[in-house]
C-alpha positions in Angstrom: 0.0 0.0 0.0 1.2 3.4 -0.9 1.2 5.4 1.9 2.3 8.9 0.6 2.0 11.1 -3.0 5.7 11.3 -4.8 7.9 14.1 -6.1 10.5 13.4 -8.4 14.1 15.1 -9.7 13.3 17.3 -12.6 14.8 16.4 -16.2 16.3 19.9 -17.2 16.5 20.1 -20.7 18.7 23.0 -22.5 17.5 24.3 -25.6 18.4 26.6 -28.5 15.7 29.2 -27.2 15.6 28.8 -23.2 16.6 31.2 -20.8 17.2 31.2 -16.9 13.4 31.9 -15.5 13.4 28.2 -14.5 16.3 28.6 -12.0 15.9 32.2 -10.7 12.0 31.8 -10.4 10.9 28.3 -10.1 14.4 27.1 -8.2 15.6 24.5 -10.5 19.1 23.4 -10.2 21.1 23.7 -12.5 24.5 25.3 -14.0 23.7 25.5 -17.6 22.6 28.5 -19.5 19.7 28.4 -21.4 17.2 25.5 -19.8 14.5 25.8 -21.8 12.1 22.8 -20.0 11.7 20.9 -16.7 10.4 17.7 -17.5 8.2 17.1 -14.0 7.0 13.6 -14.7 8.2 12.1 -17.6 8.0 8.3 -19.4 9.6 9.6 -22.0 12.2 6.8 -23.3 15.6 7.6 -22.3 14.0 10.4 -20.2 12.3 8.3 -17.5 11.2 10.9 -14.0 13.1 9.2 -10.6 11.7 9.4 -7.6 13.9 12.2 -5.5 12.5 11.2 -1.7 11.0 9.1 0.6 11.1 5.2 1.3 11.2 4.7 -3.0 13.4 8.0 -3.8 15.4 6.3 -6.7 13.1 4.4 -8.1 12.3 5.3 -12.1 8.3 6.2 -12.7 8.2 2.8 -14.6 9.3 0.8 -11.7 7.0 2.5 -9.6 4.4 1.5 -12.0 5.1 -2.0 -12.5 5.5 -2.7 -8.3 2.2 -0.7 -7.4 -0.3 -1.2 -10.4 -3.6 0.5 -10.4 -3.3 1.3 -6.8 -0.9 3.9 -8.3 -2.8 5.0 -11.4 -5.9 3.4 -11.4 -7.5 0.3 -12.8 -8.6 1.2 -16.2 -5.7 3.8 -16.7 -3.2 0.1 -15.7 -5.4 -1.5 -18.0 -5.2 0.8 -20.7 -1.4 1.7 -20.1 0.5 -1.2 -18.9 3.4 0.0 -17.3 3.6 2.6 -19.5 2.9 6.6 -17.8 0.6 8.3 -20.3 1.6 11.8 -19.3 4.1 14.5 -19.5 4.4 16.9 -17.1 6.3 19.7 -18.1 7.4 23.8 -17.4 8.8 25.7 -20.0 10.9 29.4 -20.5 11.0 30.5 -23.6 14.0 33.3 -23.7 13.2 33.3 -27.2 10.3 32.2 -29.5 10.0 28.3 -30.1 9.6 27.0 -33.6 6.3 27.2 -35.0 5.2 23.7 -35.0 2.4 20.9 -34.8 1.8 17.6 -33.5 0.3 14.5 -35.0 -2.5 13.0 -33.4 -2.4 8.8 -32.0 -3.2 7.4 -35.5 -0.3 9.1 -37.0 1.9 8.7 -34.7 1.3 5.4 -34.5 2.1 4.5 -38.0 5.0 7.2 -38.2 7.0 6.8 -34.9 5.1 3.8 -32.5 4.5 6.4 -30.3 1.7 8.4 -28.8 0.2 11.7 -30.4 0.5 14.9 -28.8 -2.6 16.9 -27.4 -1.4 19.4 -24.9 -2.7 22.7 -23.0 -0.7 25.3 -21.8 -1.0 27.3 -18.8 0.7 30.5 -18.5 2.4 31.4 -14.9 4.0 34.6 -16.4 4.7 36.7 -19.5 7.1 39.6 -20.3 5.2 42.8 -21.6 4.3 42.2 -25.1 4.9 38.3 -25.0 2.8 36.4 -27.3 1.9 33.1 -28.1 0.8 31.7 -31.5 -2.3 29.4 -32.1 -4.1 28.7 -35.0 -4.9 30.1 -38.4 -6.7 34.0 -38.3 -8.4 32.9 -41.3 -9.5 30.4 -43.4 -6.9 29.0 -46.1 -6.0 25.7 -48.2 -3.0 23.3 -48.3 -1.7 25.9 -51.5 -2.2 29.3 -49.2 -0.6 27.7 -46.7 2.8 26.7 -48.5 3.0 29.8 -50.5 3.1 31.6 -47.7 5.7 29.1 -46.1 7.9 29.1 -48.9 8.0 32.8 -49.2 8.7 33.1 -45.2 5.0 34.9 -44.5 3.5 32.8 -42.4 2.6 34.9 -39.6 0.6 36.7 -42.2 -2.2 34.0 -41.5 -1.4 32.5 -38.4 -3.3 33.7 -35.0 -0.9 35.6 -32.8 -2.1 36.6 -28.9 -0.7 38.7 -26.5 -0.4 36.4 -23.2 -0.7 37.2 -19.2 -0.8 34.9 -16.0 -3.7 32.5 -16.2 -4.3 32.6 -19.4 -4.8 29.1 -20.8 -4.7 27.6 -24.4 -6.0 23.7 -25.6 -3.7 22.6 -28.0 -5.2 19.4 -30.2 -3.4 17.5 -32.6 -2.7 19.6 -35.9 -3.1 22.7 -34.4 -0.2 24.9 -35.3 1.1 26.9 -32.3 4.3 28.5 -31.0 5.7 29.5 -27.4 7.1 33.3 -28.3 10.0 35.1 -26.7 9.1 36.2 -22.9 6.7 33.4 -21.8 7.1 31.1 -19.0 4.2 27.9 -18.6 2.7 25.1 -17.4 2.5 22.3 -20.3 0.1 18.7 -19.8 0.5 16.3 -22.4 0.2 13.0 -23.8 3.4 11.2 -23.4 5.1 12.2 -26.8 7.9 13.4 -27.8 6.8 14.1 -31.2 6.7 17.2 -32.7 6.6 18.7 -36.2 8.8 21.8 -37.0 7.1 23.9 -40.0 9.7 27.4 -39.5 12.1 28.3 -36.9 13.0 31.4 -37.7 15.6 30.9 -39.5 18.1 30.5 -36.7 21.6 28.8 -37.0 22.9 27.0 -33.6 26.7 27.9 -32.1 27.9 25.6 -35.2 26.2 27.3 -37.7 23.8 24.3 -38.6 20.0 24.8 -38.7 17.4 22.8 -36.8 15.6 19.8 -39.3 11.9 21.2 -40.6 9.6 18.7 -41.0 7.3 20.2 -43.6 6.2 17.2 -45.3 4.9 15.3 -42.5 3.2 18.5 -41.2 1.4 18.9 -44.2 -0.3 15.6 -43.7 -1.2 16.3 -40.0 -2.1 19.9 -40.4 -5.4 20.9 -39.1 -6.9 24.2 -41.3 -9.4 24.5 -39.2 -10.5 27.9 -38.0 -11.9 29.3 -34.7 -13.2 32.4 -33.5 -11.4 32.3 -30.1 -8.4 30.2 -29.0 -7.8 31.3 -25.5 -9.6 28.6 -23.6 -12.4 30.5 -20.8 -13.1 29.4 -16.9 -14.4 30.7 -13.8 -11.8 30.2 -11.3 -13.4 30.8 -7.5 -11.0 30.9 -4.3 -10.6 27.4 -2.3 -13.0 25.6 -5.0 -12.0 23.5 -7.7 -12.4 25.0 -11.2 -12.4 22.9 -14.3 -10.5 24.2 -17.2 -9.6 21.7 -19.8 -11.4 18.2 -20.1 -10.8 15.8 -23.1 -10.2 12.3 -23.4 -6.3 12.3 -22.4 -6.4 14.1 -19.7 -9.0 16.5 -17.4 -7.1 20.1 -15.9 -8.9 22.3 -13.1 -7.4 25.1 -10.7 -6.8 25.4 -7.5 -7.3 29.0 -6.1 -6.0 28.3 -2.1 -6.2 30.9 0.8 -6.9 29.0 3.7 -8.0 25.0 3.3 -9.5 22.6 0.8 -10.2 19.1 1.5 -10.0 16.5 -1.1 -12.2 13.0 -1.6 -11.3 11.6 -4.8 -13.0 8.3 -3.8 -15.3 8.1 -7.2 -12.1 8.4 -9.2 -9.6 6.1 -10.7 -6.6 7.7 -11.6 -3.8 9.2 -10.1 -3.7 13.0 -9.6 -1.2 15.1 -10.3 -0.6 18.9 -8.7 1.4 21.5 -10.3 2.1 24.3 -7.9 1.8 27.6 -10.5 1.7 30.1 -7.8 2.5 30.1 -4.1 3.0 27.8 -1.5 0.9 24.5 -0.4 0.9 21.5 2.3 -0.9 18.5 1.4 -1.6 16.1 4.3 -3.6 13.2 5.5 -3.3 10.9 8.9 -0.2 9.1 7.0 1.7 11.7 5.4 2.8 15.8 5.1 4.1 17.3 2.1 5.2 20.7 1.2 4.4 22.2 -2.7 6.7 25.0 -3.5 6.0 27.4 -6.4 7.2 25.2 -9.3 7.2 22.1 -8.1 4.9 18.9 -9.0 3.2 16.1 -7.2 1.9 12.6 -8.1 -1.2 11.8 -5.8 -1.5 7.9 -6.3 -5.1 6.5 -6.7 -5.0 5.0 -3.6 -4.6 7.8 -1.6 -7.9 9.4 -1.8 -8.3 11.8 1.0 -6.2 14.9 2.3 -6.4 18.1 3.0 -4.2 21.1 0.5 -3.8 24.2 2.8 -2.2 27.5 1.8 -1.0 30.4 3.8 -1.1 32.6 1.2 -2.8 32.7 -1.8 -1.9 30.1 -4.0 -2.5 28.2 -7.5 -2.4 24.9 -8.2 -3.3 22.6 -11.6 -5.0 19.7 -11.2 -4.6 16.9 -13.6 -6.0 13.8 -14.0 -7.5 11.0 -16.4 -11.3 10.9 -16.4 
């Protein structure tokens, strides 16, 4: 029986466009320049989260999952999954702009890669003045708009571009082209996937000179044209309630607004819950365990654990994720 949730050492990836808000504001360690993501809870191959405490602190996600079962993730999720962790848990600071991109949904990915598609949401926990994010087309074009403006380097012309602030929150589906601009710092959920399609990257040479591998032709084939009126996903957040946000068939998101105490029952669930601390500072306890949640920092409720009590000092944030 598992008595209390987990925490695990982040997987600090450095990238061409990171910067150094993960260290000075979320606390990561780390001695490299340019960390662009903390991979939170990964089952990533070759990128697998370990646990960094308690009576299984260096144990891999996997192991934890093939020793505990469903009573760490839930019967139909074990059933579904295996051994296998179906999400990624990420934070990422964009110092400059990602590469406009897209992601192939499970079919595709599938065939293409054995792997898992790639719907995602993004939560913002702050942006620079000005900082933008890109989702979607602004209009309506075809397959031949599209690649003219591509091949002529004006594709911002007809993509939709936002100004960003804390809270704001975007659902990204499969084929949906998007971007993480310069001056952003967020909260990603995921399918486990580490697939990703690169249409233009701004034409940007690494320290060698090289340029990063585009992936046009397989984006073509994945690309969703559709168009929407707004992007910017809308919720009603109250203080020490939960609030849903995102639900869809990979993964269910609400907030967390804490001053003062909440207490949890997720008795008429079965799935493990996870807790990403996006403002603030949290305790989660029950009769067996206490646990602090720092601002940046991620937990992994298992689905055996059912009841406890978040409390806050202050006001806080948290994201609550989980597998309906």
């Amino acid at each position: 029986m598992i008595k209390a949730p987990f925490k695990f050492t982040p997987i600090l990836k450095e990238k061409i466009w990171g910067g150094n808000k993960l260290k000075s504001l979320l606390n990561k360690p780390s001695n490299t320049k340019n960390i662009g993501e903390s991979w939170e809870i990964s089952d990533v191959e070759n990128d697998v989260s370990i646990v960094s405490s308690g009576k299984d602190k260096g144990k891999t996600l996997t192991e934890l999952i093939t020793q505990y079962k469903e009573d760490l993730v839930g019967e139909k999720i074990y059933n579904t999954f295996g051994n296998k962790f179906p999400l990624l848990i990420k934070f990422i600071d964009a110092k400059e702009s990602l590469s406009i991109q897209l992601h192939p949904n499970d079919e595709l990915a599938k065939k293409r890669h054995n792997s898992f598609g790639k719907t995602e949401m993004w939560y913002v926990m702050q942006a620079d003045d000005d900082a933008k994010l890109i989702v979607g087309f602004k209009k309506k074009v075809n397959s031949e708009i599209y690649q003219q403006h591509l091949s002529e380097k004006k594709l911002l012309a007809i993509l939709n571009e936002e100004k960003v602030s804390h809270g704001d929150v975007y659902f990204i589906p499969t084929g949906r082209v998007h971007a993480i601009e310069a001056g952003v710092l967020l909260a990603e959920i995921q399918q486990t996937s580490d697939i990703t399609y690169r249409i233009y990257d701004w034409d940007r040479q690494d320290k060698q000179g090289n340029h990063r591998d585009l992936h046009t032709k397989h984006a073509l084939e994945a690309l969703d044209f559709s168009v929407k009126k707004n992007y910017k996903t809308t919720y009603n957040a109250q203080l020490n309630k939960t609030s849903p946000i995102v639900d869809c068939p990979f993964f269910t998101t609400n907030i967390l607004l804490i001053d003062g105490k909440i207490d949890k029952n997720h008795s008429q669930k079965d799935s493990f819950i996870i807790y990403m601390c996006v403002k603030g500072n949290v305790t989660f306890a029950n009769t067996n365990f206490k646990m602090d949640l720092n601002y940046g920092e991620t937990i992994l409720i298992p689905n055996c654990i059912t009841k406890y009590e978040i409390s806050s000092q202050e006001e806080s944030e948290l994201l609550e994720v989980y597998i309906n």
